[in-house]
N, C-alpha and C positions, 0 to 999 in steps of 0.2 A: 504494500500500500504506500503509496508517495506521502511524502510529506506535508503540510500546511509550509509554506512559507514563513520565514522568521520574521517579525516586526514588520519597519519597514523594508526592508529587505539592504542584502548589502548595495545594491545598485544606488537605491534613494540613498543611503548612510555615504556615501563614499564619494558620492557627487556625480558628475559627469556633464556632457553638453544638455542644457533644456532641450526640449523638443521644439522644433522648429512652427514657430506659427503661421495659421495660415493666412493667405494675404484677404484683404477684407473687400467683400464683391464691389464691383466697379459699375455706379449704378447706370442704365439707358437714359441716354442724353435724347431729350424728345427731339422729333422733329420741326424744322422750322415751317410756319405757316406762310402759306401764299401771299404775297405783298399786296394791296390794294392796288387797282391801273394807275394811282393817279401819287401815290404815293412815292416818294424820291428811291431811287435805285438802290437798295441794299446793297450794304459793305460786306465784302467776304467776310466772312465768321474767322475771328484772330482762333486758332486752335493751340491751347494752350500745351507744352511739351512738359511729360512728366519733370519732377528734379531727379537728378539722379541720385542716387542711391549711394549713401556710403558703406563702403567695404565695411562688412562683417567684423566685432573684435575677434582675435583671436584667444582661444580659452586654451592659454598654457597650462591650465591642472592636466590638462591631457596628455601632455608633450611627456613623451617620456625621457627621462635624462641619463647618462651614466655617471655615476659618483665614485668615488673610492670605498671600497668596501671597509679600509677603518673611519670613516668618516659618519658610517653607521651603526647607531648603538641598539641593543634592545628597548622596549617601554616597561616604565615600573608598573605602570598598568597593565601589564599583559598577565592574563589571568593560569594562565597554563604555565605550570612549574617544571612539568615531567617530560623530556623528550628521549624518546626511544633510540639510543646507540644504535640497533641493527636498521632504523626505519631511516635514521639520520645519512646513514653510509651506504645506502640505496638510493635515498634522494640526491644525494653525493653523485655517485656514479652515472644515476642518468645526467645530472647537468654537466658532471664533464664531456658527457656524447653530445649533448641535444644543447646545453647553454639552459639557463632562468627563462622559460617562455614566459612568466607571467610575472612582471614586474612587482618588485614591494612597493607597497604602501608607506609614505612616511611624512612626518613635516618637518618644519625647519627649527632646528631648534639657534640657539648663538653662535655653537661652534662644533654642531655636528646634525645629522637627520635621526630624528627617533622615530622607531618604528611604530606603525599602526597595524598593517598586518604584512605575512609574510617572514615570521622568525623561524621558520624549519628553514626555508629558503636560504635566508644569511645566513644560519648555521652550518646547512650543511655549503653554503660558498665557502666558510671557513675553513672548513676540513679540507677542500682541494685547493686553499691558497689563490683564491679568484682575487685579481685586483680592482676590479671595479666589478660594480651591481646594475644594474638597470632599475629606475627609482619612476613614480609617479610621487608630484607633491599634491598634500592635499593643506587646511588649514584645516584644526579643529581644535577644541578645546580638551582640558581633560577628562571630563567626563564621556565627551563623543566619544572617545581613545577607547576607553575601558569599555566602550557599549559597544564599538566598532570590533574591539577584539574579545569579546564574549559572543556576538552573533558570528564571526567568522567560525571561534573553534566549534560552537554549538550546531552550525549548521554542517559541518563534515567531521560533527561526533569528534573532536581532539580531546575533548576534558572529559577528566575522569571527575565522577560522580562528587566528589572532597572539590577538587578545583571550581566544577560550578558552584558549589555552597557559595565557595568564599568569593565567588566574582558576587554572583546578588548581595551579600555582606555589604562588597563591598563597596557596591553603587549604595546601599542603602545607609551605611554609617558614612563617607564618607561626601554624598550628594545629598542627603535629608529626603532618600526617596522611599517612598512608602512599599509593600510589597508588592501592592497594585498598579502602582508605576511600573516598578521593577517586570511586573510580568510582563505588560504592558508594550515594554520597548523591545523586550526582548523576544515575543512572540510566543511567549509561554502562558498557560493559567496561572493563575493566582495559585493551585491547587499543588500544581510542582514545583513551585516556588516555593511556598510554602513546606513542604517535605523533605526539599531540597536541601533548607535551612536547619531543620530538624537534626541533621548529619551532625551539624558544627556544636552540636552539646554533647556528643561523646566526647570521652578521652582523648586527646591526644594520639597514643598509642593504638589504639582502632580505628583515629582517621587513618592512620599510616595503611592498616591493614588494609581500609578499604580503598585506599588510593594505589595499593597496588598490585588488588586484587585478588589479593588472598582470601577476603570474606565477600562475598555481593550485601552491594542496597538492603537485598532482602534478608540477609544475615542483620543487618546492623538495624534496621529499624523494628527487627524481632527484639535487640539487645536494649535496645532503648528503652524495653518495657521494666529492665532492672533498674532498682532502686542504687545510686551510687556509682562511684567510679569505680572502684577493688572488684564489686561483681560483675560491672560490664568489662573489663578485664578478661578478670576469668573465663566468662563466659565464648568471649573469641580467644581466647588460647584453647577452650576445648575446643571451638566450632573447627581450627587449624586443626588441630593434633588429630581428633578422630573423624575429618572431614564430610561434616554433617552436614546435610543438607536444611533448607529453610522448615520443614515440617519436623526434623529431629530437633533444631534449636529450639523450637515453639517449645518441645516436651521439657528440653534443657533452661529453658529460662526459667518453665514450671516450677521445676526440681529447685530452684535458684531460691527461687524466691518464697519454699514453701521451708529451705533449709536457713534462710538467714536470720537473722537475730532482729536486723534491722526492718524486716519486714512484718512483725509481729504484731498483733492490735493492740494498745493502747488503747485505756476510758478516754473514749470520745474520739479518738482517731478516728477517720475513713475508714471502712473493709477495704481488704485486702481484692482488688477486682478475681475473678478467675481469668486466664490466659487464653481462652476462647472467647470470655466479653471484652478484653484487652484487644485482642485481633480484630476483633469487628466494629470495635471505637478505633482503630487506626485506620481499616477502611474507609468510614463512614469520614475521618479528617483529611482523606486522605482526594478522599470524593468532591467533599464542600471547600478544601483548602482553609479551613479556619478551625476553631478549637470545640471540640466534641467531649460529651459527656455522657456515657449510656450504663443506667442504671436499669439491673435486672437481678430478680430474683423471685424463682419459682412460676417463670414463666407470666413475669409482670413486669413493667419496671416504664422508664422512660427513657428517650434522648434529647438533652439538650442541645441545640449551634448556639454557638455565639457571633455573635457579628456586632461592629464598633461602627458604622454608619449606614447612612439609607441604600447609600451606592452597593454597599457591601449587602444589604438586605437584599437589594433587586438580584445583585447577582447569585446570591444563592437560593433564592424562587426560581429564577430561571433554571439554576442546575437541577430542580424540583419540579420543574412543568407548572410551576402555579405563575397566573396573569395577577399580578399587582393592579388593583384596580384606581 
């Protein structure tokens, strides 16, 4: 199944020539009437000659330039940390045959280009010692940058599931943008956005895992259901060691959380959820992209959504088929 298109796509982000407008209809000029017999000899009609036209500006964002290749540095906004040795020295190889067919991305910075997209590209130029790159300049601010290079890796899947967290992070602590922005620009739901973030409250230590694959999404947002850092630990060093699939960690988070100390009731604490209504309030947040609450017992119970404005109401009617009237 094809994709949805991301935001507004990298064409619109990146810029390019406007499309050419069309020229505006040239209206029928009536014809003249019959002169009276007696009336003086009409003057030939002065026909007025268009003006002519001045040449087109030229839109140098297009020109592509060559630069030196230490003259270009990576961006601290580029949201992808991880590049692949064996993928890097493939890309390598083919532009020693075939050359950079698709020019990097970058703008001007005082005394060097920073990239906007195109860092596997310079990378692997570096590896065969290229002296010069082929450059398109673009202007953009820093936040275009960081949105510019999240819809690139995003749309040819480069980030690992930890690295998208932390780009919406970091458009959002560092642009005051809300998560509905965030989806917004980048072409996503609110909903994966939302889950997407949910990563960044594990450990440390088990983002690693799942940045490098050792545990999937669906390992870690099983782990999320434990109480604590020590137990969401443990729980991905067994998920590694006895390499469990997402239905075995369900049992093993069970087990976690029926053996810890910290999970215990307390007068007046909350119950303790069971692991099967845990699963299906993650569903169910995972559905609306906002914060769920599903209370059941003995085959009764309720679900609450939350939502923190009207906008936010509409849109989770709509992911519920109900018309706001």
């Amino acid at each position: 199944m094809s994709k949805p298109a991301l935001g507004r796509g990298l064409g619109a982000l990146l810029g390019g020539n406007p499309p050419a407008s069309k020229p505006a209809p040239v209206a029928a000029q009536p014809s003249p009437a019959e002169p009276p017999a007696d009336s003086a000899p009409m003057q030939p009609p002065v026909i007025a000659q268009p003006p002519t036209a001045a040449p087109a500006p030229v839109d140098n964002r297009e020109r592509v330039l060559r630069v030196p290749l230490a003259q270009v540095r990576p961006s601290p906004h580029q949201p992808r940390k991880d590049f692949s040795p064996d993928a890097l020295k493939e890309l390598a190889d083919s532009i020693r045959e075939q050359g950079i067919v698709q020019p990097l991305i970058v703008r001007e910075q005082a005394d060097h280009f920073e990239l906007i997209a195109g860092e596997r590209r310079w990378r692997a130029a570096q590896l065969i010692g290229l002296a010069e790159v082929p450059v398109i300049l673009r202007v953009a601010d820093d936040r275009a940058v960081l949105e510019l290079a999240l819809i690139e890796n995003l749309q040819r899947e480069n980030l690992n599931a930890i690295e998208e967290a932390q780009g919406y992070s970091q458009l959002m602590g560092q642009f005051q943008l809300t998560q509905e922005l965030v989806a917004t620009k980048v072409g996503k739901s609110r909903a994966v956005v939302a889950n997407a973030l949910r990563l960044l409250k594990l450990p440390g230590e088990v983002q690693a895992y799942v940045r490098d694959g050792r545990i999937s999404v669906g390992h870690a947002k099983v782990i999320l259901g434990l109480a604590g850092e020590q137990l969401q630990k443990l729980a991905a060093e067994r998920i590694i060691k006895g390499s469990l699939n997402v239905r075995q960690t369900e049992e093993l988070v069970g087990q976690l959380q029926n053996q810890s100390p910290t999970t215990k009731r307390t007068k007046g604490a909350a119950p303790i959820k069971d692991l099967h209504v845990a699963s299906i309030e993650n569903r169910i947040r995972e559905r609306v992209g906002t914060k769920v609450n599903l209370r059941y017992a003995k085959g009764k119970g309720a679900v609450e959504i939350r939502f923190f404005s009207d906008d936010e109401l509409e849109r989770i009617l709509g992911i519920l088929g109900v018309k706001a009237d």
